[in-house]
N, C-alpha and C positions, 0 to 999 in steps of 0.2 A: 626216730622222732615222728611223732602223729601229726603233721599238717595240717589236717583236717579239724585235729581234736583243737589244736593249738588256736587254731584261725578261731571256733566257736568259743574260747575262752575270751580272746583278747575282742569277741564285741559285747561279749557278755561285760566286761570290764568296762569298758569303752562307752559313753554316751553315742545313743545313733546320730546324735546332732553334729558330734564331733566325727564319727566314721564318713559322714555325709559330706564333709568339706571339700571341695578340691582346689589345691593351693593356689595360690594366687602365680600365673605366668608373665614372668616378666618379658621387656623387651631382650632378641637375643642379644647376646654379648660380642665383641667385636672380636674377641679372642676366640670367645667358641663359633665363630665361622668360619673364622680362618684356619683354625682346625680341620672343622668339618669338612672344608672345600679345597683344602693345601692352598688357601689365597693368603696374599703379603697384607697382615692388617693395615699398613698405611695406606693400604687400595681401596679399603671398605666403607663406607660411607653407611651412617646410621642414623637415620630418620623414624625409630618406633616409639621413643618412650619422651620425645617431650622435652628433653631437655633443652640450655641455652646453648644455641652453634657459637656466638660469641664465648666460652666458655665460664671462667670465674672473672670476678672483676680484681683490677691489678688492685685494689686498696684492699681488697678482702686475702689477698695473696700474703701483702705487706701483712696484715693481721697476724695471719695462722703462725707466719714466722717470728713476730714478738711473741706470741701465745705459746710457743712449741716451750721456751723453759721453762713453764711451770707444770708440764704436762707429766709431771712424777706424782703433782698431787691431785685429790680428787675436782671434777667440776664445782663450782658453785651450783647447789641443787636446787637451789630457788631464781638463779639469772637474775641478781639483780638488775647489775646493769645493763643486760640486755632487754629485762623490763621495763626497764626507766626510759629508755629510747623508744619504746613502744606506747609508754603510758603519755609520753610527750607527745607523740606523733598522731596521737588518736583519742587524745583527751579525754580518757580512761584513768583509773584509780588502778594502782599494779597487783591490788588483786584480784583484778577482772581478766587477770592476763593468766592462761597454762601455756605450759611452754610444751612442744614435742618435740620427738623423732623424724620431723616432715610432718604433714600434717594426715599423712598415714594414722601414723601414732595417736592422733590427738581424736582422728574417728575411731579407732580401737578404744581407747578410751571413755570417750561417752557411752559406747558401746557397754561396754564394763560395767560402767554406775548406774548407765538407765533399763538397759534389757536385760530378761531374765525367762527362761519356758515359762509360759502363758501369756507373754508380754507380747508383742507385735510393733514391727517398725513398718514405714510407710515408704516408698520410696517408687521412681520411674522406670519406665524398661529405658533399657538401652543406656541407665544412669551409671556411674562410678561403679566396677565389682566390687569394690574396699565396701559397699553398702552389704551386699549381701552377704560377703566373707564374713563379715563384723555379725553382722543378726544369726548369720546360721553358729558362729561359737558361740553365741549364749546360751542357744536353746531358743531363741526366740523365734515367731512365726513371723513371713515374710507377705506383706501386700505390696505386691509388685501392680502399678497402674500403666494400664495401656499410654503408650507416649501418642504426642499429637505434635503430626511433623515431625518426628525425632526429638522433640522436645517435651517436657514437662507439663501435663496438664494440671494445674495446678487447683481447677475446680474439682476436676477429679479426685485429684489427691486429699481433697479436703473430705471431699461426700465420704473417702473410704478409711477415715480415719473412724474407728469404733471404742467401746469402751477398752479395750485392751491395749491397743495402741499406744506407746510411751515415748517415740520418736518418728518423727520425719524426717527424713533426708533428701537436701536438694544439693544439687551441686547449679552450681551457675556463674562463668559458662561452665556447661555439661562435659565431660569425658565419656563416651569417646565423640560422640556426633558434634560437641564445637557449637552446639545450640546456645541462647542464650534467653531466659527472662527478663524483660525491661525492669525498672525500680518497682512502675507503680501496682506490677501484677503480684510481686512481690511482698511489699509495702501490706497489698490488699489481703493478701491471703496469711500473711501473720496477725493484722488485726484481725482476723477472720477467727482461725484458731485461738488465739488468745481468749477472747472474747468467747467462746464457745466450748474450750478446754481448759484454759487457766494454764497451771504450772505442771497440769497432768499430764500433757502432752509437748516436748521439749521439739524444736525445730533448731535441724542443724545445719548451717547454713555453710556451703566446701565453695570459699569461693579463689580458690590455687589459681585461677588464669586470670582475675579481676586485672593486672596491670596490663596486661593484651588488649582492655577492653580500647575502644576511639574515646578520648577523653570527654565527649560531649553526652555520652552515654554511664557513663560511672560514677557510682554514688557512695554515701558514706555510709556503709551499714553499721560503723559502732556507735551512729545517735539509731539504730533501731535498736541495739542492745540495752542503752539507757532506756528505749520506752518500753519494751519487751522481758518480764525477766524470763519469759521459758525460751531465750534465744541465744544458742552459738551460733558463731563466726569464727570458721578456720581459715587461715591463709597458709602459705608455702614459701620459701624462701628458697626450693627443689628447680620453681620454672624462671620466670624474669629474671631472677636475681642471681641464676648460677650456680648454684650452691648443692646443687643435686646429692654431688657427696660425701656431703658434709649432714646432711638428714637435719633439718631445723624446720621449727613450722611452729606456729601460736594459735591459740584460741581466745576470740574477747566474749565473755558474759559476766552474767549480774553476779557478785559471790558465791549466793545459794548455789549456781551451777560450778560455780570454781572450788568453790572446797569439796563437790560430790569426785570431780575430776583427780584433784589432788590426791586424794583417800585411795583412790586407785592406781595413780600414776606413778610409774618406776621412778626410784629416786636412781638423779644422774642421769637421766633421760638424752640430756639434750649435751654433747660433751664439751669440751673448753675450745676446741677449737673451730665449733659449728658456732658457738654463743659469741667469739670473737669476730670471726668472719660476721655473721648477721647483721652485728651491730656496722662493721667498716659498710658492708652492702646496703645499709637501710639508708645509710647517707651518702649513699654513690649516685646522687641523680642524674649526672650525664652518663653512667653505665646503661640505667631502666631506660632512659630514653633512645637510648641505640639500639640497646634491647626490642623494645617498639617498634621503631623505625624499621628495622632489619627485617621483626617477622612482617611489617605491613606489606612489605616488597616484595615479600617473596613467598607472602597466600594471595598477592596476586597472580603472581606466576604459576602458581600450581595452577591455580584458577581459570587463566586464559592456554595454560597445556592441556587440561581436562574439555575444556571447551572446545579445544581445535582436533580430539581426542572422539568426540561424540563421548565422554561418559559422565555421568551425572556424579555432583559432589553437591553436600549440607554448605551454603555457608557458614563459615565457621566465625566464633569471636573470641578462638583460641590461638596457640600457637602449631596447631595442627591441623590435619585437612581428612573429613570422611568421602571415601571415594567409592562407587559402586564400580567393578570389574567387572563382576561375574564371577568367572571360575575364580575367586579370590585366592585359595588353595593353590593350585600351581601356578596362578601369575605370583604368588607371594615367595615358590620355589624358585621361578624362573629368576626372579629379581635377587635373592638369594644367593645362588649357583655366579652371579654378575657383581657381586662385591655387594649391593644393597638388601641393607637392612631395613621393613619398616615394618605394622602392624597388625596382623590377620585379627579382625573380630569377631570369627566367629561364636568362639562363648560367651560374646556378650548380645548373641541373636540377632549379627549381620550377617551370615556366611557367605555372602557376596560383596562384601567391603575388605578396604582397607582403610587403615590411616595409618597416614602418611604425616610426623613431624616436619616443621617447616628448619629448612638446617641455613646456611650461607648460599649465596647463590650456585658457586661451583657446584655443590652438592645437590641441591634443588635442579640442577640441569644433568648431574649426573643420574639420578632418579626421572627426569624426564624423558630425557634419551635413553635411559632402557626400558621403561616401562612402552614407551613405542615403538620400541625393535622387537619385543616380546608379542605385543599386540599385532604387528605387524605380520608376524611370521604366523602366530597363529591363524 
């Protein structure tokens, strides 16, 4: 067999846009360390990907097992009634609602209907990678804007939108740095664009951590969908809600954007037992509220251990914490090798960070006290 010949066929085949990908990294698995390391996984504590330490909420539990006998047949491909809780909750019309896979899915998506080579999307450094994965499988070109503070300059990003540009992507609060934009900087820069682009340029608005926010801070962004038609709004039901995996997540916009979504989006997206669980989780308010409560407690603790620590951390208005190391690479080993799991950023252009999810307190001090022994010795 010719290797050589074989490899120049399959890029010849091959879009260089799609050779050019490199897949998206998730957090490790609790199973593949314990592998790795011959550790007992109920030793291992896993703070990299975000999720809720509280786990699923018990009404969404209750769900999945009334759901489980119909599970011979296929989903409802349109959610109704997980729509209908949605369109109540947010005094939307249920066609303003796409339903995802997480709201993963529901960026691939846009992705799909609005980019294309020659198209260009606009987006932060140091913003979500799901920004870039998504624009580099279309073919599309990428305007990455310098960040300010780790966050979103969002005049920037306006000045560098050009005629080819088809989307903006803001996530807020940001992944991984936990930054946050206020409403009105917000608010400003969609009437900005609007006003200046019209429906030529679609702004997507990834707000997965908004129930983290301090409630005196959070707004309603489905009255800016009514006032905006070139605007999504994705949310997650992956973080606060527990639901990680179970993969559910929606998107609110004007029709015009909802039926471009639909026309691309897998049917059966979203399966019967993630659309049952959603709906028990959207009406579990004393679940989110503990949810809340838990991580406020314990991104203080990261907080005042990083401070007693000597090392600098973003504050955060997620449920995670970016933290500058240093050698991030082998403290990320050393914590590793110690039963903890959390998150090296280097490809997203911190190579001297981590982030670190905020987990239950046991675990948040389990992570404290080695990431100081490690320090220590070093």
């Amino acid at each position: 067999m010719n290797t050589a010949s074989n490899g120049a066929s399959r890029a010849a085949l091959v879009p260089d846009y799609v050779l050019g990908i490199a897949p998206y990294q998730a957090g490790k698995p609790i199973e593949e360390l314990a592998r790795e390391f011959n550790l007992d996984p109920a030793d291992i504590v896993k703070l990299a990907s975000n999720e809720n330490p509280l786990g699923m909420p018990e009404s969404a539990q209750k769900a999945l097992a009334a759901a489980a006998a119909s599970l011979a047949r296929y989903p409802d491909p349109n959610g109704f009634n997980l729509k209908a809780v949605l369109s109540a909750r947010y005094g939307v019309p249920m066609d303003w609602i796409t339903l995802g896979n997480g709201s993963n899915d529901l960026l691939e998506i846009a992705s799909l209907a609005l980019l294309s080579p020659g198209t260009a999307a606009v987006y932060a450094q140091y913003a979500f990678a799901v920004y870039r994965l998504a624009t580099q499988a279309r073919g599309a070109m990428h305007v990455v804007v310098p960040a300010k503070d780790y966050d979103h300059d969002l005049d920037a990003m306006f000045a560098a939108i050009t005629p080819d540009t088809r989307v903006v992507f803001i996530a807020n609060p940001n992944n991984p740095t936990g930054t946050f934009v206020p409403a009105a900087e917000v608010a400003a820069f969609l009437e900005r664009t609007h006003e200046a682009h019209g429906e030529r340029v679609t702004v997507v608005l990834d707000e997965a951590y908004t129930e983290y926010l301090d409630p005196g801070m959070r707004f309603d962004s489905a009255r800016w969908v009514e006032q905006y038609s070139n605007l999504i709004v994705t949310r997650t039901l992956s973080k606060a809600y527990g639901l990680a995996g179970l993969r559910v997540g929606y998107a609110l916009a004007q029709p015009r954007l909802t039926d471009l979504l639909n026309r691309v989006r897998q049917p059966f997206n979203v399966n019967t037992l993630a659309q049952a669980a959603a709906i028990a989780a959207l009406g579990d308010a004393a679940f989110l509220q503990r949810a809340y409560e838990v991580n406020l407690a314990g991104r203080q603790a990261l907080y005042d251990a990083f401070t007693r620590l000597g090392l600098e951390y973003v504050p955060s208005f997620g449920n995670f914490v970016l933290v500058r190391v240093g050698d991030a690479a082998s403290i990320n080993l050393a914590l590793l090798k110690r039963g903890v799991i959390v998150r090296p950023v280097a490809a997203d252009g911190l190579p001297e960070c981590l982030r670190v999810s905020i987990g239950l307190p046991q675990e948040n001090q389990r992570f404290i006290e080695a990431l100081e022994q490690i320090l220590s010795d070093a």
